[in-house]
Chimera marker file (.cmm) of the C-alpha trace (Angstrom):
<marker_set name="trace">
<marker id="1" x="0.000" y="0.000" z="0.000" r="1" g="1" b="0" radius="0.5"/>
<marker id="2" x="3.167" y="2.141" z="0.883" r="1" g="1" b="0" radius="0.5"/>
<marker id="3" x="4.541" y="1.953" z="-2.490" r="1" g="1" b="0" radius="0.5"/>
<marker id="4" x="0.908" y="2.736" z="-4.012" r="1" g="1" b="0" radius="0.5"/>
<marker id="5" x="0.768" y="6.041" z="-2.432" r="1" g="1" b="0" radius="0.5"/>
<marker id="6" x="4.327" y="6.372" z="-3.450" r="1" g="1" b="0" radius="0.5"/>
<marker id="7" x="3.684" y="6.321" z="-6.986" r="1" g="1" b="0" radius="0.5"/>
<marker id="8" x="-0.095" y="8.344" z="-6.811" r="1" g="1" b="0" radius="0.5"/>
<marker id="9" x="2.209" y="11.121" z="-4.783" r="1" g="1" b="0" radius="0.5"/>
<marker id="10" x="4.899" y="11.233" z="-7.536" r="1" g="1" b="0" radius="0.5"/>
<marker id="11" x="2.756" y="11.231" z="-9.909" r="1" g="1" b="0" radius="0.5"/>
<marker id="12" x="0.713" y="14.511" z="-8.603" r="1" g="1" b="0" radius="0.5"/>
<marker id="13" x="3.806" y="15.985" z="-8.685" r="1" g="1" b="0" radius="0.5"/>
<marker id="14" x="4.883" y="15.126" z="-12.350" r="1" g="1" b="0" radius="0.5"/>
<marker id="15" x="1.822" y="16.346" z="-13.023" r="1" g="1" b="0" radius="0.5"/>
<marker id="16" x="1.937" y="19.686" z="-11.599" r="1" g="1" b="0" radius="0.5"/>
<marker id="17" x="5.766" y="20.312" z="-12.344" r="1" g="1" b="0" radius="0.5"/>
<marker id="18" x="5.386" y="22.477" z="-15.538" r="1" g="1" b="0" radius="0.5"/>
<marker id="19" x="9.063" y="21.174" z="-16.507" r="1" g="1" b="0" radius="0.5"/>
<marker id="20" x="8.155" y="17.681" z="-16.386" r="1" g="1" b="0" radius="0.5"/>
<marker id="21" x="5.555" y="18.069" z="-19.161" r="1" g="1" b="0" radius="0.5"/>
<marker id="22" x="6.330" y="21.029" z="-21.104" r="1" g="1" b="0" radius="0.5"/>
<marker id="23" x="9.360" y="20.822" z="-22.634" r="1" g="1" b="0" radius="0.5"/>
<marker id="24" x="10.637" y="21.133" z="-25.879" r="1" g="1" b="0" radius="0.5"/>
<marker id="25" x="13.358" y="21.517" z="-28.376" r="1" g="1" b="0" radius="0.5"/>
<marker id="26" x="12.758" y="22.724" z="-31.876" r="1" g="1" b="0" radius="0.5"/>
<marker id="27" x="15.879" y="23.117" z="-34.301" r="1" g="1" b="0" radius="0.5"/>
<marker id="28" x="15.699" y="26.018" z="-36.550" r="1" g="1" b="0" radius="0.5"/>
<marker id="29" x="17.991" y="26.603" z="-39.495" r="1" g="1" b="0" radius="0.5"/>
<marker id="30" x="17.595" y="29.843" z="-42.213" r="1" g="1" b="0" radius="0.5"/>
<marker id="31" x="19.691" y="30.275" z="-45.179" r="1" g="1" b="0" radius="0.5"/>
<marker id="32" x="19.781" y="34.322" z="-46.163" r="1" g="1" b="0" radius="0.5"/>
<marker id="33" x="20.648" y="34.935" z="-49.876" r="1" g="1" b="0" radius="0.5"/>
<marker id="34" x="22.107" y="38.345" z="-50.388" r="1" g="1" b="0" radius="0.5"/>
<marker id="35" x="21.485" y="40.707" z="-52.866" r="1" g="1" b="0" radius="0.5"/>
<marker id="36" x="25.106" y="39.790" z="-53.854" r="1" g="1" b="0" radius="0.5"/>
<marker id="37" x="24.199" y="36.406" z="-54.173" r="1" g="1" b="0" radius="0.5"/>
<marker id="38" x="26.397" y="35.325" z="-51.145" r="1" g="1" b="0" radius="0.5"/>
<marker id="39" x="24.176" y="32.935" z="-48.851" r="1" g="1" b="0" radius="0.5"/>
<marker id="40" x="24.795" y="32.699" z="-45.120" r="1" g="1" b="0" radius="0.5"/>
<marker id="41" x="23.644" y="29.934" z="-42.659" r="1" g="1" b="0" radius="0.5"/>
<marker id="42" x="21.562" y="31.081" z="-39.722" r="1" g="1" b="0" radius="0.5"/>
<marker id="43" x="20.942" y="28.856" z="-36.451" r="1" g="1" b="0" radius="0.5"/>
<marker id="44" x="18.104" y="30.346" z="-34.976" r="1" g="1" b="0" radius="0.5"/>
<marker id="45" x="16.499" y="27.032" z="-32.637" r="1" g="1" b="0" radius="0.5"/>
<marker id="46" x="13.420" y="27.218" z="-29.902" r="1" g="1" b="0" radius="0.5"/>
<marker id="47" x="13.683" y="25.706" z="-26.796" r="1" g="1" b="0" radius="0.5"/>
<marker id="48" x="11.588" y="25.413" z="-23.651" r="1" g="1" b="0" radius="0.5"/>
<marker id="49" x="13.243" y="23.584" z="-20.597" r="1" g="1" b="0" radius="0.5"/>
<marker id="50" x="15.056" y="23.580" z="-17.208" r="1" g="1" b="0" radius="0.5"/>
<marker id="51" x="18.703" y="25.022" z="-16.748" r="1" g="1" b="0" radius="0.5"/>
<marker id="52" x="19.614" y="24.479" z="-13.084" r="1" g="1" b="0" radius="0.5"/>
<marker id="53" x="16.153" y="23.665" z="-11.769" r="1" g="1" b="0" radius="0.5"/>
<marker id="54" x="14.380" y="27.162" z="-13.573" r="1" g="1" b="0" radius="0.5"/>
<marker id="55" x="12.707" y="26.942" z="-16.757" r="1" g="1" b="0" radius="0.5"/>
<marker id="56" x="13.958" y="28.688" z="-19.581" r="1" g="1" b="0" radius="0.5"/>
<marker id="57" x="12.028" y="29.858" z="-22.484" r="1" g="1" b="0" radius="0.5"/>
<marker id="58" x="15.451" y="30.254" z="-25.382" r="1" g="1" b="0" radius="0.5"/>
<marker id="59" x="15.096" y="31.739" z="-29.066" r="1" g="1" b="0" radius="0.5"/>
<marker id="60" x="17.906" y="31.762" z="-30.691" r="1" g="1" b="0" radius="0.5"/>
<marker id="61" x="20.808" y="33.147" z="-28.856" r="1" g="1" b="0" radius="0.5"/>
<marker id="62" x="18.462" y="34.845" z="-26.526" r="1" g="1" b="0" radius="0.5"/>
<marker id="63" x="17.554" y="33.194" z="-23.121" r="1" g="1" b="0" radius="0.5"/>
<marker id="64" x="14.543" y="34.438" z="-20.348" r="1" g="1" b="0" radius="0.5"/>
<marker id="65" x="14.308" y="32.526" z="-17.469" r="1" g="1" b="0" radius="0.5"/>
<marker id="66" x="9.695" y="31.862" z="-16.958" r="1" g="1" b="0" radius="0.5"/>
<marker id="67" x="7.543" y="29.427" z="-15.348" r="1" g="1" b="0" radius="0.5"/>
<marker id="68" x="5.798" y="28.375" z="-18.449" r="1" g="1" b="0" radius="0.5"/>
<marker id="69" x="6.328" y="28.218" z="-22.235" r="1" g="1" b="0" radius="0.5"/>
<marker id="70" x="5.140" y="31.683" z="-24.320" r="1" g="1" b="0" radius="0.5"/>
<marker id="71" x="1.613" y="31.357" z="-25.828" r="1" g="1" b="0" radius="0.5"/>
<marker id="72" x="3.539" y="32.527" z="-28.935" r="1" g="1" b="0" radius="0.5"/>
<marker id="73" x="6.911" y="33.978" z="-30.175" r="1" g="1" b="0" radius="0.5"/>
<marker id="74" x="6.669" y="36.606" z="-33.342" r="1" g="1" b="0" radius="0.5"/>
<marker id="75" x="9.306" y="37.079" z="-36.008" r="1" g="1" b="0" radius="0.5"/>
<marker id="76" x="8.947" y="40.608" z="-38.039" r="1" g="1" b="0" radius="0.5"/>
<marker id="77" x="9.939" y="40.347" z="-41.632" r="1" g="1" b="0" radius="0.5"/>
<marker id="78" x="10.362" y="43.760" z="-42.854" r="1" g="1" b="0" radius="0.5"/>
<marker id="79" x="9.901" y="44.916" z="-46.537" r="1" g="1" b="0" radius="0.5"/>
<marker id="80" x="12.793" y="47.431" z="-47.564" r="1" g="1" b="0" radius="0.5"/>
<marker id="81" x="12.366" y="49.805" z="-50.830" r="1" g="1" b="0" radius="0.5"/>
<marker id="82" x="15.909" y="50.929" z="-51.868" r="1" g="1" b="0" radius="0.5"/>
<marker id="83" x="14.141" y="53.746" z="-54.488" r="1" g="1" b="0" radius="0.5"/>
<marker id="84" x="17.384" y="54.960" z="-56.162" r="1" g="1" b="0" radius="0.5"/>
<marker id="85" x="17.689" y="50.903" z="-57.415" r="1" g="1" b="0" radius="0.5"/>
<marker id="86" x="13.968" y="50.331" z="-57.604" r="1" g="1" b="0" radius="0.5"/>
<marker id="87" x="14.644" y="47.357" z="-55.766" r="1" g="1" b="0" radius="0.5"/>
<marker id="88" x="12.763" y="45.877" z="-52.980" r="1" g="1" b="0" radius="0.5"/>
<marker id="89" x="14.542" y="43.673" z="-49.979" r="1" g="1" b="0" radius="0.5"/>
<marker id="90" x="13.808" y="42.135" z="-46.680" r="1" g="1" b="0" radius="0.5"/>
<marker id="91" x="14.883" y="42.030" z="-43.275" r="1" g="1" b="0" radius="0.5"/>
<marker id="92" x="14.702" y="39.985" z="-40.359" r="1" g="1" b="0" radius="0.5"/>
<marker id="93" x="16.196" y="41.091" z="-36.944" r="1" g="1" b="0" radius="0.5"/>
<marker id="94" x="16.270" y="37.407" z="-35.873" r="1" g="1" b="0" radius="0.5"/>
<marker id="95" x="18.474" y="36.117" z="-38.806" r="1" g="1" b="0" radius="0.5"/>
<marker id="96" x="21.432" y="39.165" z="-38.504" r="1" g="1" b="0" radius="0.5"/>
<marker id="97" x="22.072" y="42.379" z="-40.337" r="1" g="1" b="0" radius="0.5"/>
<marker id="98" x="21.892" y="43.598" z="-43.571" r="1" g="1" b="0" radius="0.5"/>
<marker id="99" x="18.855" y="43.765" z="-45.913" r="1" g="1" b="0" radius="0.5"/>
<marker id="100" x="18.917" y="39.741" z="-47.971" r="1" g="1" b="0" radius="0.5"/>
<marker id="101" x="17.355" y="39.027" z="-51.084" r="1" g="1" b="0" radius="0.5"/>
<marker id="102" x="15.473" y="35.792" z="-50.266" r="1" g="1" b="0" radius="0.5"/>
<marker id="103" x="15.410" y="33.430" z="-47.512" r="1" g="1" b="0" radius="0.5"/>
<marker id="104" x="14.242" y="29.772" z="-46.512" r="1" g="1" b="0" radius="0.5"/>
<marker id="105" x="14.052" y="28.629" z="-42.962" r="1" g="1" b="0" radius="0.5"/>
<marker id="106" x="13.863" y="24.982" z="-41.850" r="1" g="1" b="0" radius="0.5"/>
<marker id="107" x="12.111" y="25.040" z="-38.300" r="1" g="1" b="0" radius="0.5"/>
<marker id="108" x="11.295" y="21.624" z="-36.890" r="1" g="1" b="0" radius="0.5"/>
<marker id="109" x="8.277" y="19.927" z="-39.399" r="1" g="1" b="0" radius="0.5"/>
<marker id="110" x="7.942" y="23.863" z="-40.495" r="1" g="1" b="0" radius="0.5"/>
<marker id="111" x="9.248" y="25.085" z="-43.711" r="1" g="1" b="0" radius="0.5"/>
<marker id="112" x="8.831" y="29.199" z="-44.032" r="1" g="1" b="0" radius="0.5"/>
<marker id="113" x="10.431" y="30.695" z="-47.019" r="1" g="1" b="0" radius="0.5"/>
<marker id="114" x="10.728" y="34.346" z="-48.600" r="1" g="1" b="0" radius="0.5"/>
<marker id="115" x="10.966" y="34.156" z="-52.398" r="1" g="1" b="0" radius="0.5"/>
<marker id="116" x="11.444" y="36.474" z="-54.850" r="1" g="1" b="0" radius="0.5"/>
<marker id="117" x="9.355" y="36.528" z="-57.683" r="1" g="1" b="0" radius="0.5"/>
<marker id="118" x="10.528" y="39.329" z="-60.268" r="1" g="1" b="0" radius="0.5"/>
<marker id="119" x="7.722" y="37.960" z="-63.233" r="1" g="1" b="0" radius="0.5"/>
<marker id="120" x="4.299" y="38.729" z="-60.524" r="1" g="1" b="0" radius="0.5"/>
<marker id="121" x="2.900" y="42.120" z="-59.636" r="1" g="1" b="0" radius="0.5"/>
<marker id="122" x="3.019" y="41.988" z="-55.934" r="1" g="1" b="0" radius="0.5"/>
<marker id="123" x="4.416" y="44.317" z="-53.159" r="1" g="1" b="0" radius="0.5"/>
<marker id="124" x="7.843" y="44.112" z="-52.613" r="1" g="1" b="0" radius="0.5"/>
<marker id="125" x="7.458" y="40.944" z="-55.650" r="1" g="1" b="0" radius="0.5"/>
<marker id="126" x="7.690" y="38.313" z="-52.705" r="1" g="1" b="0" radius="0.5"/>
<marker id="127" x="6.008" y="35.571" z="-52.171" r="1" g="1" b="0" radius="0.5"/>
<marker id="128" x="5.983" y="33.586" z="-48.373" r="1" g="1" b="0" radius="0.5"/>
<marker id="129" x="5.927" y="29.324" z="-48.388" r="1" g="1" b="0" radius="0.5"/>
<marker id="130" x="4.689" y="28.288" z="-45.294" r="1" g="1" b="0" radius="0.5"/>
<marker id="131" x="5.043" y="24.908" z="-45.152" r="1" g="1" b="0" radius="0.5"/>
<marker id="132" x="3.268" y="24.555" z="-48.413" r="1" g="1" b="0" radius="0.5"/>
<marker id="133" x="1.185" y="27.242" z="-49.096" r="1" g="1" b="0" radius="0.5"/>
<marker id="134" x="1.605" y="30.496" z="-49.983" r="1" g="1" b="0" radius="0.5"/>
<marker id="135" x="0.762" y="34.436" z="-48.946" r="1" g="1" b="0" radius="0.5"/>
<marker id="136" x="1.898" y="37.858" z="-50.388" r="1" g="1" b="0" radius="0.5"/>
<marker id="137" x="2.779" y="41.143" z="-48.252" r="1" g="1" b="0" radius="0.5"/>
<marker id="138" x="-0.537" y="42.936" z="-47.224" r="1" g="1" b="0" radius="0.5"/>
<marker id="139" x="1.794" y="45.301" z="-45.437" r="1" g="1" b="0" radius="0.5"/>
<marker id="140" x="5.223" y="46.439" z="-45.422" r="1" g="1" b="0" radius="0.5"/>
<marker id="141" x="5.886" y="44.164" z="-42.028" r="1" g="1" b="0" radius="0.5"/>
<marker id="142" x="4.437" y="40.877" z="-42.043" r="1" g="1" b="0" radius="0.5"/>
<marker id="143" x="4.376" y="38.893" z="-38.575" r="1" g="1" b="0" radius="0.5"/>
<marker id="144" x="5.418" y="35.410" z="-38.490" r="1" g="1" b="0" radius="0.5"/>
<marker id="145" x="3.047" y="33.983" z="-35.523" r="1" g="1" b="0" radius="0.5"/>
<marker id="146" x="4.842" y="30.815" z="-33.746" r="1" g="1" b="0" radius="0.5"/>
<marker id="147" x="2.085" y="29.681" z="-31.355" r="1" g="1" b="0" radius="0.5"/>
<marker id="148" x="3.573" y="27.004" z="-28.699" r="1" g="1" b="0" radius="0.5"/>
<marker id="149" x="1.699" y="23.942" z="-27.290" r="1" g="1" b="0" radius="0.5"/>
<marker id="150" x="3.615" y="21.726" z="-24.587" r="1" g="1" b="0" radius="0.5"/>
<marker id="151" x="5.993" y="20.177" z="-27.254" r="1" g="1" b="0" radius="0.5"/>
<marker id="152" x="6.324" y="22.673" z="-29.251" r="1" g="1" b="0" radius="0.5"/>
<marker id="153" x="4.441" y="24.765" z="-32.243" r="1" g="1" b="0" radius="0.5"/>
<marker id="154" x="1.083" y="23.915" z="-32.579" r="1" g="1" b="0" radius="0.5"/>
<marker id="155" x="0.706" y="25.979" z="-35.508" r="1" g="1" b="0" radius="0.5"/>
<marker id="156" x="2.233" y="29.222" z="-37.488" r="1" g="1" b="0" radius="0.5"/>
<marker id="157" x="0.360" y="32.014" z="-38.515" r="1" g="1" b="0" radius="0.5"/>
<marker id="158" x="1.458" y="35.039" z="-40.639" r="1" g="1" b="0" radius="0.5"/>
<marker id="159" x="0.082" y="38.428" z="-39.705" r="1" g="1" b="0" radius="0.5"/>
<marker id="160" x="0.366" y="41.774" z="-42.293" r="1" g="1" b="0" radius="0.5"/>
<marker id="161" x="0.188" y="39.003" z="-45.097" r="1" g="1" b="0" radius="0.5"/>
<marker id="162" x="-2.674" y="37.659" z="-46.998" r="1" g="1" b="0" radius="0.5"/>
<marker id="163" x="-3.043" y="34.403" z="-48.980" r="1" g="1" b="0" radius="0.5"/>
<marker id="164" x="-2.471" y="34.157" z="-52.649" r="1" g="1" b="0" radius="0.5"/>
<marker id="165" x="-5.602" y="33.166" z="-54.528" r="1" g="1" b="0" radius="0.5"/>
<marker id="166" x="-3.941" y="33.557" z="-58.148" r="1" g="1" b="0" radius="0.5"/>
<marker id="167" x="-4.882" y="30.667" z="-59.995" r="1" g="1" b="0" radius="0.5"/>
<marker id="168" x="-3.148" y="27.607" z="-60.382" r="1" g="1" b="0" radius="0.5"/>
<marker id="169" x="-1.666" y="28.122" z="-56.756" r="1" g="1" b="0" radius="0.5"/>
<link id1="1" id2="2" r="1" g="1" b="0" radius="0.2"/>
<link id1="2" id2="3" r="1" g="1" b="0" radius="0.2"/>
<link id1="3" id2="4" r="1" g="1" b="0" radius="0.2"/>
<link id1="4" id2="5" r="1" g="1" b="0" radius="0.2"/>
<link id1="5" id2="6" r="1" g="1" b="0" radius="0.2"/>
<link id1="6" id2="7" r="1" g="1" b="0" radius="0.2"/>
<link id1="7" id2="8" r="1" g="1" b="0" radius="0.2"/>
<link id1="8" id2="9" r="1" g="1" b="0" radius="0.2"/>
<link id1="9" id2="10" r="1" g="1" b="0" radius="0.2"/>
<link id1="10" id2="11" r="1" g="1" b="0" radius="0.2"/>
<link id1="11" id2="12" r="1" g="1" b="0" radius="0.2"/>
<link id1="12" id2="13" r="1" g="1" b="0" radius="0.2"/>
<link id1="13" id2="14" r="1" g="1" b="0" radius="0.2"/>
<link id1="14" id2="15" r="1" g="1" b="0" radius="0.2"/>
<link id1="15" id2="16" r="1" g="1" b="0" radius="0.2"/>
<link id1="16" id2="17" r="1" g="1" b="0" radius="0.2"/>
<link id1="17" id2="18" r="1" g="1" b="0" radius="0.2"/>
<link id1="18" id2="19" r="1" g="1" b="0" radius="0.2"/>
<link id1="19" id2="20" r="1" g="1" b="0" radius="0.2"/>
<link id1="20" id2="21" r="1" g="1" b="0" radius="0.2"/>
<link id1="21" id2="22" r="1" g="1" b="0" radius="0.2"/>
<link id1="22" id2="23" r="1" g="1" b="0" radius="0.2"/>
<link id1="23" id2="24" r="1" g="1" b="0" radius="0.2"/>
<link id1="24" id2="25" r="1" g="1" b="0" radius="0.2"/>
<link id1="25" id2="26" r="1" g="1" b="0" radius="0.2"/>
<link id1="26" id2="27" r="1" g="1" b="0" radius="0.2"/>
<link id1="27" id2="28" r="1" g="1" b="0" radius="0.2"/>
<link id1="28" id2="29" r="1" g="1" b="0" radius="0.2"/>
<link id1="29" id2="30" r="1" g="1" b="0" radius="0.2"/>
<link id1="30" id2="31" r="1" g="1" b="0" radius="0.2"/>
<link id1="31" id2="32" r="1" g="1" b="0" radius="0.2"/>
<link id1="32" id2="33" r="1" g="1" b="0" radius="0.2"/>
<link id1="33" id2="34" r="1" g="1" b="0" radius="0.2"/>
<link id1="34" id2="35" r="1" g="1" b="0" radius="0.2"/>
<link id1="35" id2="36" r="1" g="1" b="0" radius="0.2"/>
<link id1="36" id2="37" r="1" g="1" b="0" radius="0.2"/>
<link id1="37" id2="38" r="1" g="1" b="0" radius="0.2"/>
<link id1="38" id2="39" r="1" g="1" b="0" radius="0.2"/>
<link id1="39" id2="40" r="1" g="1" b="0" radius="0.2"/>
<link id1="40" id2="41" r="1" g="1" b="0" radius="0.2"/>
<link id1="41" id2="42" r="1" g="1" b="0" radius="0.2"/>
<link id1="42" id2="43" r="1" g="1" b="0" radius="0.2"/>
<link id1="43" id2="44" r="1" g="1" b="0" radius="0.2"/>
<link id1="44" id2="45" r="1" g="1" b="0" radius="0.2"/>
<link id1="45" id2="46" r="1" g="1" b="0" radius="0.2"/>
<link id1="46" id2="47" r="1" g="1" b="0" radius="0.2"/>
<link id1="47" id2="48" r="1" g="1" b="0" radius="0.2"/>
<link id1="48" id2="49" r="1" g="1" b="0" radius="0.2"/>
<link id1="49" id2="50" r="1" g="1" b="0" radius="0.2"/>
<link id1="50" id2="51" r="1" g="1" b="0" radius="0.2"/>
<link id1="51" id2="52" r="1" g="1" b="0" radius="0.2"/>
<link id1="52" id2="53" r="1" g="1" b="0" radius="0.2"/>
<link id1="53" id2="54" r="1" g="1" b="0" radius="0.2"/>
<link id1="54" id2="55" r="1" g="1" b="0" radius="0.2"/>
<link id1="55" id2="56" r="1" g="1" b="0" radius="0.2"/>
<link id1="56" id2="57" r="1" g="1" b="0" radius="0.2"/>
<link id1="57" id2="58" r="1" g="1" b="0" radius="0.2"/>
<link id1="58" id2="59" r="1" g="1" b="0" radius="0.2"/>
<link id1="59" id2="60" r="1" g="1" b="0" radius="0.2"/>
<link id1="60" id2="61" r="1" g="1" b="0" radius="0.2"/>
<link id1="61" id2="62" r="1" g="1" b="0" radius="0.2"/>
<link id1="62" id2="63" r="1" g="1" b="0" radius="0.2"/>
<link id1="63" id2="64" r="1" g="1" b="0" radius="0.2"/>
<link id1="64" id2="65" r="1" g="1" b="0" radius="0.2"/>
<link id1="65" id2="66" r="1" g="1" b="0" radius="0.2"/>
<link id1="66" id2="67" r="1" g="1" b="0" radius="0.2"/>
<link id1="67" id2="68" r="1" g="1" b="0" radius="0.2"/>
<link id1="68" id2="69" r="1" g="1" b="0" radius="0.2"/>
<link id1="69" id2="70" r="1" g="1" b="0" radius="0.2"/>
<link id1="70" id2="71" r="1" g="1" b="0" radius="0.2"/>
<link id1="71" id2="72" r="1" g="1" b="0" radius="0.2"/>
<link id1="72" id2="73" r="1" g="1" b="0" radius="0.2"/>
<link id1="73" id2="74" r="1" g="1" b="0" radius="0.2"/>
<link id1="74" id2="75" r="1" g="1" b="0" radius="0.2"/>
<link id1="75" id2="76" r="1" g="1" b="0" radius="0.2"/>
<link id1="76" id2="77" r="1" g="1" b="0" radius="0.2"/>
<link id1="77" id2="78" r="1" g="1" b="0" radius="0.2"/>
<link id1="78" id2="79" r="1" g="1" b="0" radius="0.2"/>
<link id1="79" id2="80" r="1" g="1" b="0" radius="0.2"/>
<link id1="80" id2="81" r="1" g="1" b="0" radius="0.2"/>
<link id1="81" id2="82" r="1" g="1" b="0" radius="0.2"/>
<link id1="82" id2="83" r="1" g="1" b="0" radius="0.2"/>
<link id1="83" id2="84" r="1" g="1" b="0" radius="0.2"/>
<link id1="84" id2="85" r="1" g="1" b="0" radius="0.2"/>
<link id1="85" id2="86" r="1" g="1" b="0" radius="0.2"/>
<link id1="86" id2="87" r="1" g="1" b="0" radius="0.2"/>
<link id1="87" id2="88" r="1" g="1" b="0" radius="0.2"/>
<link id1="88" id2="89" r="1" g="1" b="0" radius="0.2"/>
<link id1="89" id2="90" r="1" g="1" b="0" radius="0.2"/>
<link id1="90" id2="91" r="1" g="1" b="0" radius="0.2"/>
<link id1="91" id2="92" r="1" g="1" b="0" radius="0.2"/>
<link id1="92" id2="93" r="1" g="1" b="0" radius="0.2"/>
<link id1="93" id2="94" r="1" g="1" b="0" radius="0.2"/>
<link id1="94" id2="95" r="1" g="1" b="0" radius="0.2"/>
<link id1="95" id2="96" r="1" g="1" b="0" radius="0.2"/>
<link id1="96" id2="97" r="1" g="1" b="0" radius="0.2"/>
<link id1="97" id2="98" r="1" g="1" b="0" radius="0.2"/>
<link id1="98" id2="99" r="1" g="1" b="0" radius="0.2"/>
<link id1="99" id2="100" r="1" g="1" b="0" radius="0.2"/>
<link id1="100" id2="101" r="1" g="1" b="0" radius="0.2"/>
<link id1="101" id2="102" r="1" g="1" b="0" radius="0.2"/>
<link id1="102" id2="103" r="1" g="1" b="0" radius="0.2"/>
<link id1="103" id2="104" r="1" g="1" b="0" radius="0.2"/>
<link id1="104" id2="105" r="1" g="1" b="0" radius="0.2"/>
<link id1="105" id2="106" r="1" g="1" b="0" radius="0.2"/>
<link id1="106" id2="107" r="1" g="1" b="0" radius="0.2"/>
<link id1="107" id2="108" r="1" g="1" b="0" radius="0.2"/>
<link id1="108" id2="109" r="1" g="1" b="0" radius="0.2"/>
<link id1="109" id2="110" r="1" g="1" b="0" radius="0.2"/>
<link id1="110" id2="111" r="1" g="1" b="0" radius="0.2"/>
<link id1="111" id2="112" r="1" g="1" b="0" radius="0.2"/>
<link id1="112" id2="113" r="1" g="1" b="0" radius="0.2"/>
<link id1="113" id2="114" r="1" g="1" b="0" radius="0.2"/>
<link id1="114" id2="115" r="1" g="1" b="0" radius="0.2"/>
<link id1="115" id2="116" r="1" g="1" b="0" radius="0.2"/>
<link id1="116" id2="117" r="1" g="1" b="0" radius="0.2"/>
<link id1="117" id2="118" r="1" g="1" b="0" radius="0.2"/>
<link id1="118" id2="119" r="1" g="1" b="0" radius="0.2"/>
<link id1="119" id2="120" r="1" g="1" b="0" radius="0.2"/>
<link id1="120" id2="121" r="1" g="1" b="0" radius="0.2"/>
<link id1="121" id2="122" r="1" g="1" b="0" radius="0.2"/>
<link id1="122" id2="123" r="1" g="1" b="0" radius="0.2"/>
<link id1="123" id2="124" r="1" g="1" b="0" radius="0.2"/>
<link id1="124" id2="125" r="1" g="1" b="0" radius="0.2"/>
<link id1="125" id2="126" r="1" g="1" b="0" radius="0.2"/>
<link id1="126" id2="127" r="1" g="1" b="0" radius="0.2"/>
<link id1="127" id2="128" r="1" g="1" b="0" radius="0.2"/>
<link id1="128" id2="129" r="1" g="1" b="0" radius="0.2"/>
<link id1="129" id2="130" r="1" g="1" b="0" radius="0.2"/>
<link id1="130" id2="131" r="1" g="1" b="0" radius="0.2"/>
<link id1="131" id2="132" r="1" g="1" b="0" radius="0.2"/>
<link id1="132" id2="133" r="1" g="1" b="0" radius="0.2"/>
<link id1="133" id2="134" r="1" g="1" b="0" radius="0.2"/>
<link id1="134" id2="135" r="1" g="1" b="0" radius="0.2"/>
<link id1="135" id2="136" r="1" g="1" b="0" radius="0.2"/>
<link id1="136" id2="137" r="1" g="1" b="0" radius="0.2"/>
<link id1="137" id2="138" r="1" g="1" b="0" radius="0.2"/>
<link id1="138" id2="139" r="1" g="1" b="0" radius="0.2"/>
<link id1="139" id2="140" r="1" g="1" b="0" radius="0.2"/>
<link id1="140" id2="141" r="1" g="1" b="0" radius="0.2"/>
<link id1="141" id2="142" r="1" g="1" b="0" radius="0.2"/>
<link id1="142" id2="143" r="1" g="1" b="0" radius="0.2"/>
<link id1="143" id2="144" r="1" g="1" b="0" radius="0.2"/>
<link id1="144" id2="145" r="1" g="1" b="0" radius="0.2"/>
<link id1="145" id2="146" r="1" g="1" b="0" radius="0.2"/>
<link id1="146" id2="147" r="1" g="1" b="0" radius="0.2"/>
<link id1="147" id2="148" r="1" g="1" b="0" radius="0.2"/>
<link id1="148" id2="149" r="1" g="1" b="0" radius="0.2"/>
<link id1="149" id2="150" r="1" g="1" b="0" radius="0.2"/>
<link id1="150" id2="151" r="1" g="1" b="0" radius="0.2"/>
<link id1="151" id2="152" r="1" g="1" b="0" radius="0.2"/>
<link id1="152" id2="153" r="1" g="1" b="0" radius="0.2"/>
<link id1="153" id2="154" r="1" g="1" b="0" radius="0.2"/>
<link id1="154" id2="155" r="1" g="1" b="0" radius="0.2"/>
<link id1="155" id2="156" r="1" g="1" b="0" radius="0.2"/>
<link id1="156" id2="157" r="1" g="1" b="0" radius="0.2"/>
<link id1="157" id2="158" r="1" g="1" b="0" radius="0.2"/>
<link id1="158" id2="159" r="1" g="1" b="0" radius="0.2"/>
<link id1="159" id2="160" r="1" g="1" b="0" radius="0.2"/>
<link id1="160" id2="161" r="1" g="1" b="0" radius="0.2"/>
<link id1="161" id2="162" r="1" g="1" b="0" radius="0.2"/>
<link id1="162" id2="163" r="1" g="1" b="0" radius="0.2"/>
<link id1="163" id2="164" r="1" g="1" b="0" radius="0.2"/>
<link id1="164" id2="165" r="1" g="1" b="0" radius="0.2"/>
<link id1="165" id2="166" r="1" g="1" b="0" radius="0.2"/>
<link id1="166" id2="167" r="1" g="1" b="0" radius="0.2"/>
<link id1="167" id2="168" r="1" g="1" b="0" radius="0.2"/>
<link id1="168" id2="169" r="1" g="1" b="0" radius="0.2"/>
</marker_set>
């Protein structure tokens, strides 16, 4: 009987220690193409769990110690209009400095990518891929929405964009 109350007791506790069930560890790679042409490798992972007994909520090099996971974690993609080279370029805080081209970022099951596409009349000529479908800039920010669940992102929204309904995509 000892050892049932035992195991109820740790149990309860498992239960109600947010580290034992929310944890999580989501890899995140981008690869930034230049205007140049030059592409650069990113790291930028996601990761909810316990460093010394405290939680820790981590994006990327950054690191805030919490008691539970964020609801959701936003990356701003911002459109760039160099006028004197009618040119339009993006940047993400996030994924370093500089104003890139294009970019495609691997995150977990998630696939989110920035393309160019010079032959379409759309602001800034971009198109976002996330994970299989496709939006174009509504504004000249557009919000990618990481909402969290206990193991990790439940889903990804993209705020300031809308979705393309040209035909045949």
């Amino acid at each position: 009987m000892t050892q049932l109350i035992k195991i109820v007791i740790t149990s309860l506790a498992l239960l109600f220690c947010l580290p034992a069930w929310a944890t999580f560890t989501i890899p995140g790679k981008a690869t930034i193409t230049y205007p140049s042409g030059v592409k650069k490798t990113v790291d930028f992972n996601f990761e909810f769990k316990a460093i010394d007994g405290q939680t820790h909520f981590i994006a990327g090099p950054f690191k805030m110690a919490t008691s539970s996971a964020p609801e959701k974690y936003s990356i701003a993609v911002l459109l760039h209009h160099v006028a004197n080279k009618n040119k339009d370029y993006a940047w993400v805080q996030e994924f370093g400095q500089g104003y890139f081209k294009e970019f495609s970022y691997k995150l977990g099951d998630h696939q989110i990518d920035l393309v160019k596409v010079p032959n379409r009349k759309v602001k800034g000529q971009y198109e976002f891929r996330v994970d299989g479908k496709t939006y174009l800039f509504d504004a000249k920010t557009v919000q990618i929405v990481l909402h969290f669940s206990d193991t990790g992102i439940s889903h990804i929204e993209l705020d300031g964009a809308i979705k393309d309904l040209a035909i045949g995509r």
